[in-house]
C-alpha positions in Angstrom: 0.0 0.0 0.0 0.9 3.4 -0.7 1.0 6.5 1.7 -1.1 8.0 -0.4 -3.7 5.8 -0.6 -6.9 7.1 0.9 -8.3 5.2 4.3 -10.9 3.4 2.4 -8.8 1.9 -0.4 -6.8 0.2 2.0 -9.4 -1.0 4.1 -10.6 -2.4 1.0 -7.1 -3.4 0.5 -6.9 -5.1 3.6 -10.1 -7.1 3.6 -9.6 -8.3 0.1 -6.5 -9.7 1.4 -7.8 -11.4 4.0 -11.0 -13.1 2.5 -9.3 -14.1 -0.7 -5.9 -15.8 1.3 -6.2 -19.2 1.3 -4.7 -19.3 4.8 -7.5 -17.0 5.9 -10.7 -16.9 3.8 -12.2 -14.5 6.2 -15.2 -12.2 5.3 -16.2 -11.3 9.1 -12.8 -9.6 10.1 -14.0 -6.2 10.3 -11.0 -3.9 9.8 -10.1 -0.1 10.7 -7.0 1.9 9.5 -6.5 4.7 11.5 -2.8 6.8 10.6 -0.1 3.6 10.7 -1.8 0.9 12.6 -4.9 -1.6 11.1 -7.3 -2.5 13.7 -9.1 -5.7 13.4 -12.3 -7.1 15.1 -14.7 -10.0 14.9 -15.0 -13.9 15.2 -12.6 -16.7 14.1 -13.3 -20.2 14.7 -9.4 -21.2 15.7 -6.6 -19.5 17.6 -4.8 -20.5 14.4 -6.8 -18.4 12.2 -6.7 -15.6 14.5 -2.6 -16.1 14.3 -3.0 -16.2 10.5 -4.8 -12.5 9.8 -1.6 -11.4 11.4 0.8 -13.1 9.1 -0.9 -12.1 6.2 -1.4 -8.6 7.1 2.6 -8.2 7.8 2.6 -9.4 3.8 0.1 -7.2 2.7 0.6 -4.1 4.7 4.2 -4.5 6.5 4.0 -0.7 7.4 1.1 -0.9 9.4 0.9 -1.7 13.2 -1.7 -4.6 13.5 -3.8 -4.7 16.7 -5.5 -8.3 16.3 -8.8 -8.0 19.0 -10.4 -10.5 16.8 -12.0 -13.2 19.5 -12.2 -17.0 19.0 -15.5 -18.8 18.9 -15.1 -22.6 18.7 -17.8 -23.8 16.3 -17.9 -27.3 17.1 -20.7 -30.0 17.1 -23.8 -28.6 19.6 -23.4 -30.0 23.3 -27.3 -30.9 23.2 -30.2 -31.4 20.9 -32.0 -28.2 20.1 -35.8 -27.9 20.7 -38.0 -26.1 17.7 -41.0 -24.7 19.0 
């Protein structure tokens, strides 16, 4: 990314990174560029994944500052059957 780029081209930037990565695939990640640093929020299923944003980002965007507050959320099989009503 450039310097001049404006804020909203590489946001776009960023998030087009990180959903079409193969290592990622994420379209959830919300992301916010603010001066030098890339703020980034949301749900992942694995700690992996969450580890992952952060190593594509420092390909992507190596002069930006990452702060990764994304949070994990296992998705595995339910613990109990679900009732419809």
């Amino acid at each position: 990314m450039n310097d001049e780029d404006a804020p909203q081209y590489s946001v776009a930037h960023v998030r087009r990174a990180l959903a079409e990565d193969e290592r990622t695939a994420e379209l959830g990640v919300r992301v916010n560029i603010r001066g030098n640093a890339v703020h980034l929020s949301g749900e992942v299923a694995t700690e992996q994944r969450k580890a992952e944003l952060d190593h594509v980002l420092a390909e992507v965007a190596p002069e930006l500052r990452v702060h990764n507050d994304v949070r994990i959320v296992g998705a595995g099989e339910p613990t109990r059957r679900e009732e419809l009503r």
